[in-house]
Structure formats: C-alpha cells, structure tokens
C-alpha positions as CSV (number, residue, x, y, z in Angstrom):
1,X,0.0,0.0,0.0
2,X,1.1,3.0,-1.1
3,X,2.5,5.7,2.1
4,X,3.1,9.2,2.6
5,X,6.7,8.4,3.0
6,X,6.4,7.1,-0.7
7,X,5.0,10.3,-2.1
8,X,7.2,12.6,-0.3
9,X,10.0,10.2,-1.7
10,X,9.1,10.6,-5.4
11,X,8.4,14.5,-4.9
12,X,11.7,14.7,-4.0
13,X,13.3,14.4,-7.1
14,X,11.0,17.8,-8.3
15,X,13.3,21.1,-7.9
16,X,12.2,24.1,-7.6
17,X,12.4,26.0,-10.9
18,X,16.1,28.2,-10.8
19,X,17.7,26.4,-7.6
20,X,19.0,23.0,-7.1
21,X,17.2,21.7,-3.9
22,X,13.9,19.8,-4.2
23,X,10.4,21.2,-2.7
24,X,10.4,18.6,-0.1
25,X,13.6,20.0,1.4
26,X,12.0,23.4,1.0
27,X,9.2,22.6,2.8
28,X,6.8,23.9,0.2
29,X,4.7,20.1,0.2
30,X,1.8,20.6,3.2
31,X,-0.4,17.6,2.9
32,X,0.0,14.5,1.3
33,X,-3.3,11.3,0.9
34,X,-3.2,8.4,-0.8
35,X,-6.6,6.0,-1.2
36,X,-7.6,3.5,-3.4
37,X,-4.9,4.0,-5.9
38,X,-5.7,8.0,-6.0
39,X,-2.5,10.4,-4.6
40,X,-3.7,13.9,-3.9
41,X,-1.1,16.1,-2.8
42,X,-0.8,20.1,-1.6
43,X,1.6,22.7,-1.8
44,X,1.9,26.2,-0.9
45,X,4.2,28.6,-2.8
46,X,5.6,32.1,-1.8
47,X,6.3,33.2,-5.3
48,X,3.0,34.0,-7.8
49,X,5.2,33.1,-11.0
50,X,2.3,31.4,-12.4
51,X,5.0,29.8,-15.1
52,X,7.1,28.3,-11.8
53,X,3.6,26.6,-10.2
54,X,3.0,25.4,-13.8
55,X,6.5,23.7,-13.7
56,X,6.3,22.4,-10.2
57,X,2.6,20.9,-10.9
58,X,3.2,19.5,-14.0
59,X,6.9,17.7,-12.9
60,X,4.6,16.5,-9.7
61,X,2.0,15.2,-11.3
62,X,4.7,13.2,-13.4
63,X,6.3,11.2,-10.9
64,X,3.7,10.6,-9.1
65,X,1.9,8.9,-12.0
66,X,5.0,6.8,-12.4
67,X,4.4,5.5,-8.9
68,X,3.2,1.6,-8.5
69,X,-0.8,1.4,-8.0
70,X,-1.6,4.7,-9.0
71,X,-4.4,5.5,-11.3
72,X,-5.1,9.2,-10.4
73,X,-3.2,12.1,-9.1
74,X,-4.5,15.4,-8.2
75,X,-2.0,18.1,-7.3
76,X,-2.9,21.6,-6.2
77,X,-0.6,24.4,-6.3
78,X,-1.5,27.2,-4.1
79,X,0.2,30.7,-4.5
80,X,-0.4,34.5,-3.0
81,X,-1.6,36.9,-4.6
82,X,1.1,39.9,-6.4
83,X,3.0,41.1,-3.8
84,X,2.0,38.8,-1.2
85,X,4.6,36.0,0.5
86,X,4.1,33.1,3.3
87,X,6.4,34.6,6.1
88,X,6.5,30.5,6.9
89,X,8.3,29.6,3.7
90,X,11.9,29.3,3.6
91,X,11.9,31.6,0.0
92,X,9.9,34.2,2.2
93,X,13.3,35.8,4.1
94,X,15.8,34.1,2.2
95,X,18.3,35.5,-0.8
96,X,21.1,33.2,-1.9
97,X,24.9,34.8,-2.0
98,X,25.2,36.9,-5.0
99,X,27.1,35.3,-7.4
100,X,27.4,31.9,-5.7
101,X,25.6,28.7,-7.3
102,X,25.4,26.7,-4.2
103,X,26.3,26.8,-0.3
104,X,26.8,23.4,1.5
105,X,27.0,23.5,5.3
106,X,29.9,21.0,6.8
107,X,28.8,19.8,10.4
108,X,29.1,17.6,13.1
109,X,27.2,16.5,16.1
110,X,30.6,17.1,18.4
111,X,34.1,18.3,18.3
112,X,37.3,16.5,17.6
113,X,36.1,14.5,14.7
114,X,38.0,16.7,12.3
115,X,35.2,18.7,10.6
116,X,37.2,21.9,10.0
117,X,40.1,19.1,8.2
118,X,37.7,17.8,6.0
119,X,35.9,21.5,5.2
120,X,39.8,22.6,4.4
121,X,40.1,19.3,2.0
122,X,37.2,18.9,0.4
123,X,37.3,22.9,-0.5
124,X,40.7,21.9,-2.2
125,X,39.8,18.8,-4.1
126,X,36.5,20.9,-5.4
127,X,38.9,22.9,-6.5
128,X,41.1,19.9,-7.8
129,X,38.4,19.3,-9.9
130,X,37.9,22.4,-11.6
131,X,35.0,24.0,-9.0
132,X,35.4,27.7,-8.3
133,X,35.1,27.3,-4.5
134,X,35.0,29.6,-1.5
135,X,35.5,28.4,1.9
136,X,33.6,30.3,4.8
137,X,34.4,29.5,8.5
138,X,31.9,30.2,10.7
139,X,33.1,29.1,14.4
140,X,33.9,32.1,15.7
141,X,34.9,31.0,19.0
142,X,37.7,28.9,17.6
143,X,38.5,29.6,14.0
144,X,41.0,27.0,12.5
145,X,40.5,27.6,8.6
146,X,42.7,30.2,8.4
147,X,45.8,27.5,9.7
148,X,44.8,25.0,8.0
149,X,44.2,26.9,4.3
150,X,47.4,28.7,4.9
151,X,45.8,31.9,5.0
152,X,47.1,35.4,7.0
153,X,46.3,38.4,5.2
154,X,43.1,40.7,6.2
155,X,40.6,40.6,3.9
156,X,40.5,44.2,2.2
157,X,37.7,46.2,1.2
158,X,36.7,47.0,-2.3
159,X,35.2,50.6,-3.6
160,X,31.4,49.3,-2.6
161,X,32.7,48.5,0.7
162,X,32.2,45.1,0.7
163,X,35.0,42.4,2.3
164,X,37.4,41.0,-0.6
165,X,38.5,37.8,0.7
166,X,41.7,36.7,0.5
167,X,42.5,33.1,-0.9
168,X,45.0,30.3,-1.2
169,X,44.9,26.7,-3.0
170,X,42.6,28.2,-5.3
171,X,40.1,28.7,-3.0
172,X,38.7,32.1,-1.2
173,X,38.6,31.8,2.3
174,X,36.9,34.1,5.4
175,X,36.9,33.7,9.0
176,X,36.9,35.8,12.0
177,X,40.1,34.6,12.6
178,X,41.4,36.7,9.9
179,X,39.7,39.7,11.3
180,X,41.2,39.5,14.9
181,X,44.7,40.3,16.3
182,X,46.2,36.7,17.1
183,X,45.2,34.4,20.1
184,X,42.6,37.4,21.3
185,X,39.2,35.4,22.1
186,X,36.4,36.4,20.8
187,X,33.3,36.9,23.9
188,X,30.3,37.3,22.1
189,X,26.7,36.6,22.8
190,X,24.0,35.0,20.2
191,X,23.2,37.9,18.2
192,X,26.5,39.0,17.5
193,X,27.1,35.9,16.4
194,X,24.4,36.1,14.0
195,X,24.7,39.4,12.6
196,X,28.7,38.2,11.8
197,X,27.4,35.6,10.1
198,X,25.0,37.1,7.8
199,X,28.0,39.8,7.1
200,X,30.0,37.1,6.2
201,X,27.4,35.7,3.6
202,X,26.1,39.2,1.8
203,X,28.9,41.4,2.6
204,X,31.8,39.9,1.1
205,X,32.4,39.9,-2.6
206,X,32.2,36.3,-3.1
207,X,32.4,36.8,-6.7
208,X,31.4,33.8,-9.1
209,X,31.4,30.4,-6.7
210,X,30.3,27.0,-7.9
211,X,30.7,26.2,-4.2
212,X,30.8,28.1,-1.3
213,X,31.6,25.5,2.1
214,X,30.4,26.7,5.3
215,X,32.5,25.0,7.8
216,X,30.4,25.4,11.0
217,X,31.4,25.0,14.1
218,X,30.1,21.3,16.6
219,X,26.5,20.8,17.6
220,X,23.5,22.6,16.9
221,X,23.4,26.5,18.0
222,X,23.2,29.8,17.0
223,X,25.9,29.7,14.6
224,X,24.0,26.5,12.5
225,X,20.3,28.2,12.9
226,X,21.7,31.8,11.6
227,X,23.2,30.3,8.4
228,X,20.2,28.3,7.4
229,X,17.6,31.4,7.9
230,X,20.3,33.4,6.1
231,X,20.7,31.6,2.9
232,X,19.0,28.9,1.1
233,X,21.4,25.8,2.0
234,X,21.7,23.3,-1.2
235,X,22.4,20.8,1.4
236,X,24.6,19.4,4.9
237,X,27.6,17.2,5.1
238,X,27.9,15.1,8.5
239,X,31.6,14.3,9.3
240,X,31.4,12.1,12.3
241,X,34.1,9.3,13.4
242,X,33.2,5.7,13.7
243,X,32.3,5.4,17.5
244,X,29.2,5.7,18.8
245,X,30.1,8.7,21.4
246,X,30.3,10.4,17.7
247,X,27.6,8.6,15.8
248,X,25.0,9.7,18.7
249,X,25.2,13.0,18.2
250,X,25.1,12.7,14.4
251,X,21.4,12.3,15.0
252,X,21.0,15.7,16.3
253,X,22.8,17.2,13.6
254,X,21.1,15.3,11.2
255,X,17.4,16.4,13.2
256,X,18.7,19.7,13.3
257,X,18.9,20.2,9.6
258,X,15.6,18.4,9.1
259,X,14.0,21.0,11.1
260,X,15.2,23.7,9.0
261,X,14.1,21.7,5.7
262,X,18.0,21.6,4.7
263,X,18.3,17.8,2.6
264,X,21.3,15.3,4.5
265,X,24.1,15.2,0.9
266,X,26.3,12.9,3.3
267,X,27.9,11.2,5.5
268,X,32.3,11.2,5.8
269,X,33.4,8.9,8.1
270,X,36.8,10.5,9.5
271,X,39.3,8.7,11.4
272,X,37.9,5.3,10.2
273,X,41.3,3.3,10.5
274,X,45.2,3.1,10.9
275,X,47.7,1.3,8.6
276,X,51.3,1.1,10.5
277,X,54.0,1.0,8.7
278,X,54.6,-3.0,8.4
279,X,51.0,-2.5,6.7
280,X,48.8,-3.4,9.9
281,X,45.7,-2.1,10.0
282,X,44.5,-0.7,13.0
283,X,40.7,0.7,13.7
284,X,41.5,2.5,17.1
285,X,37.5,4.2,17.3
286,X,35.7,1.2,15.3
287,X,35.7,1.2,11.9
288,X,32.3,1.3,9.8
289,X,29.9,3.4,12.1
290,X,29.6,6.3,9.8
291,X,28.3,4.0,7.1
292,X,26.1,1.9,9.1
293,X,24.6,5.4,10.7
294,X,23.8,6.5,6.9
295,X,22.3,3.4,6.3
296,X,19.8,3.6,9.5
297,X,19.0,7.2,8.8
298,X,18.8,7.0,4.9
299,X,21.3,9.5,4.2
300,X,23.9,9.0,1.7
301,X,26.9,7.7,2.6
302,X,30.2,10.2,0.8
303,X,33.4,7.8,2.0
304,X,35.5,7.3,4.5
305,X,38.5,9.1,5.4
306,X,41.5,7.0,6.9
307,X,44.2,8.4,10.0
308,X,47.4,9.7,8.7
309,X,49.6,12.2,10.1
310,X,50.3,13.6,6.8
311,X,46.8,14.8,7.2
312,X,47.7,16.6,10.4
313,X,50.9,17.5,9.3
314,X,49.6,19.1,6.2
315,X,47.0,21.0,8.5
316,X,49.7,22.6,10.9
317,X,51.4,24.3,7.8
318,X,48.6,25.0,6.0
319,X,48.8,23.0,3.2
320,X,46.0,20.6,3.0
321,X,46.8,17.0,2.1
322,X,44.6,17.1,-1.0
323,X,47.1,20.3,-2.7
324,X,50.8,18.7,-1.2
325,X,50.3,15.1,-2.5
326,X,47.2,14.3,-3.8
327,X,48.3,10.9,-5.2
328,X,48.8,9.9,-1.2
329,X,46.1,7.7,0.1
330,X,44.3,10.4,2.2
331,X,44.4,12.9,-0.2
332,X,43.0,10.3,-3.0
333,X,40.4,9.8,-0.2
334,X,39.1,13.6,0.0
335,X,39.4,13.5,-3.6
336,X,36.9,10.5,-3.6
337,X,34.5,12.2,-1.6
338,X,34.4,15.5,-3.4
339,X,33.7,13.6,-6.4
340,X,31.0,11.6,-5.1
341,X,29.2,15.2,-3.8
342,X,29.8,16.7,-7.1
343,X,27.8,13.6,-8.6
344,X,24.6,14.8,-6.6
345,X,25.0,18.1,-8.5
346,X,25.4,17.1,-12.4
C-alpha cells in the first residue's frame, strides 16, 4: 500500500524551478493522501510566478503517475496573490549569495572529529576538480580555517565597501580569525554571532562560486540556525568518526537540519582506520559506524577518510593534504568524496 513516505519520496526528485534543492527540502509540500490508488497532494508557494507553479505541478504530477498502483493524481498548487509572501516559507526571508551557485554547510554533532580538516580538503579537491570554490568558517569562538588553508592576510575592502577575501589553494577563504589580532578570544553573545554571520554571507564579494563551504562550528546552535535562515542551503555534510560517542550526536545534527528543511548530501566517516607502517591495519574508534549510521538514517553515505599524520601535518602548515600530494592515500580519499558530492549536482 502506497504511504506518505512514498510520495514525499518521489516529490523529492522535483526542484524548484532556478535552484538545485527539491520542494520537499524546501518545505513547500503541506499535505499528502493516498486511497484506493488515488495520490492527492498540496503545496503552498511564496512566489505568484504562475510559469514556476506550472513547472512544479506539471513535474509532480509526473512522478507521481509513475508510482506503483496509482491510477489518479490530483496536485494543487496554491500561490499568493502579487505582492504577497508566506512569512513561513523558507523563499519568504531568504536571498542566496550573490554570485554563488550553491552553499553546503559541513557539520558535526561534536568536536574533535575533524570537521574543519575535511571543510579545508574537500574545499581543495573541489577545486582539484575544476570547482570555483570559497571556503567560509563560521566558528567564531575557535577559528582554525585560516591555519589550516594557509591563510594570514586581512581581507580588504573594495570601492562598494564590501570584504574582498583573501584566498590560497585556489580557494577564497573568510573567517573571523582573519579579522582579529592573534590568540585574542572572541566573547560574544548569540546575536553578534548572528549578525557576523549574515555579514560574512552578503557582505563579502564572493564573486562567481560554484561552491561556497560553510565549515560550521560542533552541535546545533546559533551559529547552525543563523546560516540556514540566512541563505538557502543546497544541502549538509555530516563528518562524524566511527564510534558511537560520535555517531550519537550525528542524530541531532542530522534532526537539526531536518528541522530547518535543509536535505542530509552525506555522511564522511573521518578517522575510520590506521595502517602502520609493516601495513597493519589498526581501527582505534571502530571502523564502519559512519556508514552503518547512513544506512539507519537513509542519508547517503560520501566515503570514508583513513588516520594519517600527513593529514595533520599538512593542516599545521597550512597546506591541506589534497594540494601537497594528492596521489597519497588520504588525499586520493578527500578527492573520492568531493567527487561523489559533485555527482549529486550534475
């Protein structure tokens, strides 16, 4: 018998006319029925481009058709009136960075599993595979981007007074750490926060990005709910490690995105194993939990990511694994994974 989870399944693969995440991650589907082999399904759009409902109706009503059992599908496409928008809607407050294609958030339930490593790498092997990429860190209590990409110089400001970032690798990068004098902490309450962030987003001259990564600092605060009601997000990566003190909290990343209608791209597993050097292979947190967690929350599962300390080493001096050797095991791995997130977009 045919479920709700079934329709909301198939209405997934229907974007929204102009962006690249679907209208179930948008939130724009609000009631779904299904009886006797007939599927009705509502939706409430901000926008009254009657063209864009047309679209959306039209793409519905196809794969639902294609659906097992069904004989009938009725989809109706609400919209406001000229001039009107659902305050509800996540296109009612929302304007994506000029110039930028798509913005993926990088996350993790917890510290220490080596989210802000894999931001640094996978914003290199994008750009190892011919992405225009921009890399924005947005823990501002303990910005590490700017280490790890190699990066020192202040961003300057151009003659519209916007921030110019700098870059390195290939890739632009800004963080409050380059906007601070060195080791002075920054104590700041939630709204500061916030309004940093949304700076960060529509004040700096981006330029043309086929990615900008948001490399956001652990759990689920004020940091993670300013940048999804600041932007459309075209999706989250979950870096976790294989143990289960990790894996727990992926859930509430993972929850925490739902929330805000922002679709799961991935699971990295980081850390997954050891290989000494007579070629043992050693899984000091468990090996395999980062996949097994994709599997039980039906997220994609990106790669895993293997201990080295050319990883680390690389990190220190700024010089992410992925630009020094990318032949090396690790850096082949990153590489891996940046191809299998590209796939989602092409």
């Amino acid at each position: 018998m045919l479920t709700q989870d079934d329709i909301k399944n198939a209405l997934a693969a229907v974007k929204y006319p102009g962006y690249s995440r679907d209208i179930i991650s948008f939130g724009l589907v609000k009631d779904v029925s299904a009886a006797n082999g007939a599927v009705n399904v509502t939706m409430q759009l901000t926008s009254p481009n009657p063209e864009a409902a047309q679209q959306i109706k039209m793409e519905a009503e196809r794969v639902l058709k294609a659906l097992p059992g069904v004989n009938h599908v009725h989809v109706e496409v609400r919209q406001p009136a000229a001039g009107q928008a659902a305050p509800s809607s996540p296109f009612a407050n929302q304007k994506g960075v000029p110039g930028v294609k798509r913005v993926i958030a990088i996350a993790s339930g917890k510290g220490g599993v080596g989210k802000s490593t894999c931001s640094a790498n996978l914003a290199c092997a994008l750009e190892h595979l011919g992405a225009k990429v921009g890399l924005l860190d947005c823990d501002i209590y303990g910005p590490s981007i700017p280490l790890m990409m190699g990066v020192h110089e202040k961003p300057t400001v151009n003659e519209a007074e916007r921030l110019v970032p700098p870059s390195n690798h290939g890739v632009k990068v800004m963080s409050i750490g380059l906007l601070v004098t060195d080791d002075q902490p920054v104590v700041w309450r939630g709204p500061m926060i916030t309004k940093t962030i949304q700076q960060f987003l529509m004040a700096v001259e981006w330029g043309d990005l086929d990615f900008l990564l948001v490399d956001l600092p652990p759990g689920t605060g004020d940091a993670q709910l300013s940048l999804c009601q600041t932007v459309p997000l075209d999706g989250g990566v979950i870096v976790t490690t294989p143990q289960e003190a990790s894996l727990g909290v992926v859930r509430k990343g993972i929850a925490m995105f739902n929330k805000v209608n922002v679709p799961i791209l991935g699971i990295v597993e980081n850390m997954s194993f050891f290989t000494t050097p007579n070629g043992e292979r050693v899984e000091i947190f468990g090996h395999g939990g980062g996949k097994e967690e994709a599997a039980r929350q039906n997220a994609p599962f990106l790669g895993e990511v293997p201990i080295f300390t050319e990883i680390r080493e690389g990190g220190d001096r700024g010089m992410p694994i992925v630009v020094s050797t990318p032949n090396h095991p690790a850096g082949k791995a990153f590489i891996q994974v940046a191809k299998t997130l590209l796939e989602k977009f092409n």
